[in-house]
Each structure stands twice: as C-alpha cells, then as structure tokens.
N, C-alpha and C positions, 0 to 999 in steps of 0.2 A: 395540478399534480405533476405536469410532466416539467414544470422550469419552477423548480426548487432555486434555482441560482438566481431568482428577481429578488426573494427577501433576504438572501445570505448576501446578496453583493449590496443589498439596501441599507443592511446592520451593520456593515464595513466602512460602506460610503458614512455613514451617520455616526460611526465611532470617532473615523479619520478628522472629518468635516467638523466636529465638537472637541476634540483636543485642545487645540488650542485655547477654547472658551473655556475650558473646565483647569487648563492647567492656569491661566492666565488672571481668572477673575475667580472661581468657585475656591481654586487650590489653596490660598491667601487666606481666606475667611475663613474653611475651617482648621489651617496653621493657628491661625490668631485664638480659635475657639479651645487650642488643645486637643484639636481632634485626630485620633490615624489611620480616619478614614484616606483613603486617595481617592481622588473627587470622577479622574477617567476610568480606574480600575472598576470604581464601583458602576459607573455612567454604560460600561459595556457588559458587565456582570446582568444588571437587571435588562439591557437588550437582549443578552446570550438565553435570558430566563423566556422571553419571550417567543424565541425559535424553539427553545426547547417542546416549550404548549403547542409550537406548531405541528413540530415533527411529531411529537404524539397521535396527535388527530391525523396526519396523512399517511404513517407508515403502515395503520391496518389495513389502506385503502390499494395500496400497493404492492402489498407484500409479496404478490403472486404474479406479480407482471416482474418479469427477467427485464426484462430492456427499461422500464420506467423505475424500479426497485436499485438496481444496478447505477443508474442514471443520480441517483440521490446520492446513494454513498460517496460515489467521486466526488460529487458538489460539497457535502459536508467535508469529506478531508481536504479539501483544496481550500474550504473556511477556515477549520480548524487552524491548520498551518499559516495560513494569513493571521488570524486570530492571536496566536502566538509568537510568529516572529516578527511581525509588523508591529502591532499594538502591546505586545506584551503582557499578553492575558496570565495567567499564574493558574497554572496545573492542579491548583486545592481548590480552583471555582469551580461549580456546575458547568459540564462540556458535552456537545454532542455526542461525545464517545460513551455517553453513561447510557444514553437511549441505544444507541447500536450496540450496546451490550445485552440490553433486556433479552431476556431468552428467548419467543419468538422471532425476533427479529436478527439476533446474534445466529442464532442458529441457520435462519435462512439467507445471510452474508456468508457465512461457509460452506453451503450448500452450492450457491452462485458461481462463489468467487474460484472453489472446485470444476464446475461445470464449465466456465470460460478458462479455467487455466487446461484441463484435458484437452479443451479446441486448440488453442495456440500450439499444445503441443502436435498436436495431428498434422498442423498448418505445416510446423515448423521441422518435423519430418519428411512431411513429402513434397519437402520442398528441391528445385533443382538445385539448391546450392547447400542443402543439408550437412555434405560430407566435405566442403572446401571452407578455406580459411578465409577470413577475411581478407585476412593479411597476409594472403601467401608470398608476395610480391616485396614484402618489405622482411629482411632476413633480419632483422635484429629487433624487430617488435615480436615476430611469429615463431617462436622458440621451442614451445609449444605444440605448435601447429595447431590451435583447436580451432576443431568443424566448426563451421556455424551454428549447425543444430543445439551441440552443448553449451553454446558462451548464449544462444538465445535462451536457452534453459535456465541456467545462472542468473543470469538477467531479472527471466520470470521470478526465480524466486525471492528475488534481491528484490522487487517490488510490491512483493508479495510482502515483505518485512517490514517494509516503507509505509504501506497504507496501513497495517495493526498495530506498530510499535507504540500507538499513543492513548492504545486502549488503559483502561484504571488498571484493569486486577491481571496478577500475572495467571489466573487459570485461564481466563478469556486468549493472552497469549499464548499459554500450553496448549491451547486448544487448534490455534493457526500454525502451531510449531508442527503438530498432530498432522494435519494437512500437507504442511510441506513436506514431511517423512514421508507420507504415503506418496505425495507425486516424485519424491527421489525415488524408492521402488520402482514405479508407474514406469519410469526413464529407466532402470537397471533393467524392468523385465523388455523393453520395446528393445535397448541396444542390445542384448541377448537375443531375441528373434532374429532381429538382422545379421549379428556377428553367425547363427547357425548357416543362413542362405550362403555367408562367405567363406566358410570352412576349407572347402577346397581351395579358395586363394588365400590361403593365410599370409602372402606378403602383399596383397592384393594391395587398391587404394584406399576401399572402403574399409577391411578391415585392420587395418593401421591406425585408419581416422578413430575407427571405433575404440581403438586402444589409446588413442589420445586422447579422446573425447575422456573417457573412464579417467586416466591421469590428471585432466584437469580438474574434472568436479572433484576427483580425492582432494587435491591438492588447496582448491579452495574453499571446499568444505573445513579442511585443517583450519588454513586460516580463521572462519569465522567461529571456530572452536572457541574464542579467549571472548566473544558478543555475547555478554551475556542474556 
C-alpha cells in the first residue's frame, strides 16, 4: 500500500517499452483490416483499466492514513501527466481521475489537501523571512516588493490548481475552487491580525510589506480572472 509508484511506473515502463511493437507490426494489420481501432491507444487503455481495479481495492484500505492516502494521490497525478503528455492518452478514456472523484475518497482529498495547505501556511508565516522579498536586491525584478510570505501563498495555490485541473466534471473542480476561496480568506484574516499588532507603525517594515503583500494577490488574482 505504501509504493503505489511500483505498478504506475510498471504500466509506463510497459506502454513505452510496447510502442513501438504495436505501432510497427499490430498498427498495419488492423489499417489493412479497416479498422480505427489504434493498436497503442487501445494497448494502454486496457493497462489504465487494470490500475483502475487496483486503486479500487487499495483506496478503502487507506483512506484514513494522511501520509499513505496523500502519498497515492501525488503518485497518480505525476501518472496521469506522464500518461498524457508522453503517451498520448485521450481525455474520453477511463482515468484515475474518475476514482479520485468517487465521493468518499473525493471528499477525503479535500479534507487533506486543506489540512497540509493550513500547515504550509503556519510554516510560511512564521517564517524569518516572511515579510522580506526575495528579490529585494535586484530593483527591476522587485517592483512590487512582495514578502515572501504572499508569492509562497500564490504559489500554494497555483499548485493547488495544478494537481485538480484534470479532474472530469467541473463540480468536483467548483468544489477545489471552494477550498481555495476559503484559504484566500484564511490569508486575509492572518494579514489582518498581524497588520493590527502594527498599527502603531503604520510606515513601519512589516506593515508596508503587509500592504504589498495585499496588492499582490489582488493583482494576481485579477489576472487569473480570464482561467477559466
């Protein structure tokens, strides 16, 4: 249960490693028969069918272990993606994104994926470099000036986007959209506590940063306004 990544990188190695025999010798014969079938499409369709049986049988086993549960997901989309832009898999076949939908297990991926995103933000709070730029040293990248804190937040949720954007149905996505809304809050009420401790220095360091930090997420929240 805990190296899901032995049979995903088996079914990879097995798609790759048969390419050629399928384009070379299978693809030919059924041309000649009339067929439109495609010989590799189909050759990793019925392997992808076979992980699918798998992950059925092991996601009730783990559903409640954070660190082994967690541990799968990244393995399946780091398939997925291989799946897709290496091999050329086609979005209208059966994909591990259908099972990580199913409602138990959809549900406790947003439960998780919530849970490790509040820690990062704690991390990335109290951190020493929270309120300094990365780039404060280089004047024409740092225009800005955004904290650390806030571009590591961005980040967060820019990855956040990354790992659901290839879920099937767009509720399952309104649902991760749902998530990230509430951690934009999460980040409005934390720079709100802090900007009160700094009220007295309102040209202070920290709270400048904290007025920059704010300018930035507006700023590129705007931007990802037009993703749909």
């Amino acid at each position: 249960l805990n190296k899901p990544e032995w049979y995903l990188t088996q079914v990879l190695m097995w798609i790759g490693n048969h390419s050629k025999f399928l384009d070379d010798k299978i693809q030919p014969i059924l041309d000649k028969a009339g067929s439109a079938v495609n010989a590799g499409l189909e050759f990793s369709r019925a392997l992808v069918m076979l992980i699918l049986e798998k992950l059925a049988a092991d996601i009730p086993c783990l559903l409640y272990d954070d660190t082994l549960f967690c541990h799968l997901v990244d393995e399946v989309l780091l398939f997925e993606r291989e799946l897709y832009s290496v091999h050329g898999y086609l979005s209208s076949f059966p994909s591990c994104m259908h099972i990580l939908s199913e409602e138990s297990c959809f549900q406790r991926w947003l439960t998780v994926e919530k849970k490790f995103a509040l820690q990062k933000m704690d991390s990335m709070l109290s951190s020493e470099a929270a309120w300094i730029s990365q780039y404060k040293d280089i004047t024409d990248v740092d225009e800005m000036k955004v904290p650390d804190c806030a571009e590591t937040f961005m980040t967060l949720l820019l990855v956040i986007t990354d790992r659901y954007k290839n879920l099937p149905t767009a509720s399952r996505k309104l649902q991760f959209l749902g998530l990230q809304k509430e951690l934009v809050d999460d980040f409005r009420i934390r720079l709100t506590q802090v900007m009160k401790e700094e009220t007295r220095a309102s040209l202070g360091f920290r709270y400048c940063a904290i007025l920059n930090a704010v300018n930035y997420i507006a700023t590129v929240l705007a931007d990802w306004a037009d993703n749909v």
